[in-house]
C-alpha positions in Angstrom: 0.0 0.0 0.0 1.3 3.6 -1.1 0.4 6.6 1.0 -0.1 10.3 -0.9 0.0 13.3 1.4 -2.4 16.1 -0.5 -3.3 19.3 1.4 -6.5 21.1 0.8 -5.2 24.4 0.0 -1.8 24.5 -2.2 1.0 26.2 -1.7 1.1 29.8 -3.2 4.6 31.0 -2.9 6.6 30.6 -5.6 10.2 29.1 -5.1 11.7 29.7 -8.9 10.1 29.8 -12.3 10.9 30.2 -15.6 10.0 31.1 -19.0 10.3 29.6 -22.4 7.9 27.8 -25.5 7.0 24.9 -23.7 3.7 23.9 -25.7 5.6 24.8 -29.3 4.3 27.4 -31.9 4.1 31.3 -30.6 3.4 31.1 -27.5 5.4 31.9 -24.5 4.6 30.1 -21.1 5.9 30.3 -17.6 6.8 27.5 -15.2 6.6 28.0 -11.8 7.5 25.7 -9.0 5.1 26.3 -5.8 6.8 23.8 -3.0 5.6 20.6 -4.8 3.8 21.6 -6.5 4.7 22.7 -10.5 2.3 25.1 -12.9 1.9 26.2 -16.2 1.0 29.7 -16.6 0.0 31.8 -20.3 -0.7 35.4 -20.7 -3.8 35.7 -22.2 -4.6 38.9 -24.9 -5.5 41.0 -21.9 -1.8 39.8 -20.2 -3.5 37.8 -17.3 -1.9 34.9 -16.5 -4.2 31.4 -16.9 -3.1 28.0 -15.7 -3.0 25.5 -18.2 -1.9 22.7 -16.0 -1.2 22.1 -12.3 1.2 18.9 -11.2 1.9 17.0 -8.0 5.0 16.1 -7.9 5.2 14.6 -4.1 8.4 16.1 -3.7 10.3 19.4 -2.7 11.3 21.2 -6.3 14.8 23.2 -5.6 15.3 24.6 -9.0 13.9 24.4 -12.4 15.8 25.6 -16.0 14.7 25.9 -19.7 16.9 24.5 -22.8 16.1 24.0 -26.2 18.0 21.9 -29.0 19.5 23.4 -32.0 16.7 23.5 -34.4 14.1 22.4 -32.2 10.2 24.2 -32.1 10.2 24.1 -28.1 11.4 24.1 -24.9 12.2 21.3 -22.5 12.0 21.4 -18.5 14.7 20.3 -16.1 13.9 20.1 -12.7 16.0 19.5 -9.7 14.7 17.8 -6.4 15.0 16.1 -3.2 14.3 12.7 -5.2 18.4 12.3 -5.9 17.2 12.5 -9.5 17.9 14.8 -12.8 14.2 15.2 -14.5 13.7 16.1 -17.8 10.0 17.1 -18.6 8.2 18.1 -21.9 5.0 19.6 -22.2 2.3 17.5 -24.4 -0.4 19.4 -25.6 -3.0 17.1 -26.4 -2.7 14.9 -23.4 -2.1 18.6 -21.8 0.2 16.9 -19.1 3.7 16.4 -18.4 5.7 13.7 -20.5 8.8 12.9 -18.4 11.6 12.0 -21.0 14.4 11.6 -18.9 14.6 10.3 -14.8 19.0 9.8 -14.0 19.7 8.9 -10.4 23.0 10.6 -9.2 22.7 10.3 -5.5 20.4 9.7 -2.5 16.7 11.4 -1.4 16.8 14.4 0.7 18.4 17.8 0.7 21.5 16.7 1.6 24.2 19.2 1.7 26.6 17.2 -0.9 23.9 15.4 -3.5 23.5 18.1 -6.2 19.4 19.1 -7.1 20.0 22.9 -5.7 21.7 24.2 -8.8 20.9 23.9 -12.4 22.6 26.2 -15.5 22.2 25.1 -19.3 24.2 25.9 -21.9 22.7 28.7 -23.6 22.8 26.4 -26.9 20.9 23.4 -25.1 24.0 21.4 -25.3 24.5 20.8 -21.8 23.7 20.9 -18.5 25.4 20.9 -15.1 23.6 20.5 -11.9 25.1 21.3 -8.4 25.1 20.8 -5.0 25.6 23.0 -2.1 28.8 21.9 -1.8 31.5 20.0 -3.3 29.6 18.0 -6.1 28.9 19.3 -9.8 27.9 16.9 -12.6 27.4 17.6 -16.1 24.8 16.0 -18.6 25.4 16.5 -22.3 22.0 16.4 -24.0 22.0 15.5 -27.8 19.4 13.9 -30.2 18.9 10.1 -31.6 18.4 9.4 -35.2 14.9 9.3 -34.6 14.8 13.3 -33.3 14.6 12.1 -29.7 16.5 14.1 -27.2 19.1 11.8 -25.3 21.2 12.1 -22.3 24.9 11.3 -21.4 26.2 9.7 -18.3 27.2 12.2 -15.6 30.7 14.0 -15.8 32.2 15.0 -12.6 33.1 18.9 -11.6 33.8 18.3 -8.1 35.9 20.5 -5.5 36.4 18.7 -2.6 36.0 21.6 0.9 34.1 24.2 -1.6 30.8 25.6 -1.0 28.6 27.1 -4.1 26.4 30.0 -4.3 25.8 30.1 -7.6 26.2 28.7 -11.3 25.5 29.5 -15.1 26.0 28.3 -18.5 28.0 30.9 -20.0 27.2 32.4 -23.8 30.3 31.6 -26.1 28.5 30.3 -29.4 29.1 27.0 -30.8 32.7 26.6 -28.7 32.9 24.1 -25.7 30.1 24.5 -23.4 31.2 26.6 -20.2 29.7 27.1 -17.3 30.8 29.7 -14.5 30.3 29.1 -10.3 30.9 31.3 -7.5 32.8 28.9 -5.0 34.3 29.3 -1.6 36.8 27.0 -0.5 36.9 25.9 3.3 39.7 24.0 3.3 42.0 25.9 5.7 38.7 27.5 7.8 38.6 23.6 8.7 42.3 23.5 10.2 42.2 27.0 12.0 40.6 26.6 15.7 41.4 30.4 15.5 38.5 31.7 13.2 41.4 34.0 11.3 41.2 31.6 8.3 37.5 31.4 8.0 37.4 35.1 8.4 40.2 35.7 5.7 38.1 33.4 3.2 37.6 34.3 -0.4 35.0 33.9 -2.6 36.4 33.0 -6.5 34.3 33.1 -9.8 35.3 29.3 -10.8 35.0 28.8 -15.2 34.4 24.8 -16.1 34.4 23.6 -19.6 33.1 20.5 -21.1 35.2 19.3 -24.0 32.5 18.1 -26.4 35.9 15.5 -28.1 36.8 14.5 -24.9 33.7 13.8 -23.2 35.7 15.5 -20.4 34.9 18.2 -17.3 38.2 20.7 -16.8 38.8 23.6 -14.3 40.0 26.3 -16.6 40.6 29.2 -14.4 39.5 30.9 -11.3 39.6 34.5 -10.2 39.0 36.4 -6.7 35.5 38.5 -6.7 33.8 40.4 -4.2 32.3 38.3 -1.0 28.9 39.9 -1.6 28.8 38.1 -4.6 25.8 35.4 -4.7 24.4 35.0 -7.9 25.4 34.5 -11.4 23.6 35.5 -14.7 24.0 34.7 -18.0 24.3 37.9 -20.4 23.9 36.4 -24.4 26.6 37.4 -26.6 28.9 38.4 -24.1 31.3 35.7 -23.8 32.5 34.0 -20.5 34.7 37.5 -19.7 31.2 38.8 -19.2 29.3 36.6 -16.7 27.8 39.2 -14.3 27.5 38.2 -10.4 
């Protein structure tokens, strides 16, 4: 026997949401993650927003991300959760539901500190993704099409940094070149030796570029710089290249 927990009233906050042309055609919908909870939102002609479809999910959603493949009419839905899974959704139309295409286990339930679900940046070319936890553990998904048009998935690639915690990550816009993706890392590693509190106070932040060699099938730490310890979020500015990721 399986046991469903359903409230009465749903959740109306709104954890994270995005935006994208997830039915095909024209149109431009938003996602938006309520708890567990996931809708479907569309500006009508008078730009009020209708739900076209509300989903369950019996899990805690942590972040959610749009991509599309080169040539492709629509958008595709990845969504990170407690469920120690990578989900890729698409939107059908006429069954007006959610079509999961793609469930990869990378780690155990929960929000656990170390199992990544908290993070997700695509590459701005929907060749790629790279999902992250809140510390130490990266992994990177190359996403690619079959001979029959249907969107695949690679095995995981490991970005790890052992003693770092993230704040933030993002695909970075640099055309048709290796897929890059930036983070904003702090590493802990001498915090954890010093019973004095002057190396954890001393800490600094870095703005941490990864690139996934599309030949090689391979994750590389290309360079890292100091930035400001303010600094807590990364966005992705098209056509700007990775000198130009803004945090």
């Amino acid at each position: 026997m399986y046991l469903y927990s359903l409230t009465l009233q749903q959740a109306t906050g709104i954890l994270c949401a995005i935006n994208g042309s997830f039915s095909g055609g024209k149109y431009q919908e938003i996602v938006v993650a309520r708890g567990k909870v996931l809708d479907l939102l569309r500006p009508d002609e008078n730009g009020k927003l209708q739900s076209l479809l509300s989903v369950e999910i019996f899990g805690a959603i942590r972040s959610l991300a749009q991509f599309r493949l080169t040539g492709a009419q629509k958008d595709y839905i990845v969504v990170g959760s407690d469920s120690g899974r990578i989900v890729i959704l698409e939107y059908n139309k006429e069954k007006n539901t959610f079509d999961k295409i793609h469930q990869e286990t990378f780690g155990k339930s929960g929000c656990r500190r170390i199992v990544p679900g908290q993070y997700l940046a695509i590459d701005p070319k929907g060749r790629a993704v790279m999902i992250g936890a809140c510390e130490k553990q990266k992994l990177v998904y190359v996403l690619n099409r079959d001979t029959a048009a249907r969107l695949t998935i690679s095995s995981p690639l490991e970005a790890h940094k052992s003693h770092t915690i993230v704040y933030s990550i993002c695909g970075v816009d640099c055309g048709f070149d290796n897929p890059i993706f930036a983070a904003i890392e702090l590493d802990y590693s001498e915090a954890d030796q010093d019973p004095t509190g002057q190396a954890a106070s001393e800490a600094q932040k870095h703005l941490t570029f990864y690139e996934l060699d599309l030949g090689l099938n391979h994750v590389s730490r290309k360079w890292s710089e100091q930035v400001d310890n303010g600094a807590n979020l990364l966005v992705t500015v098209p056509g700007w290249g990775m000198d130009r990721a803004v945090c």
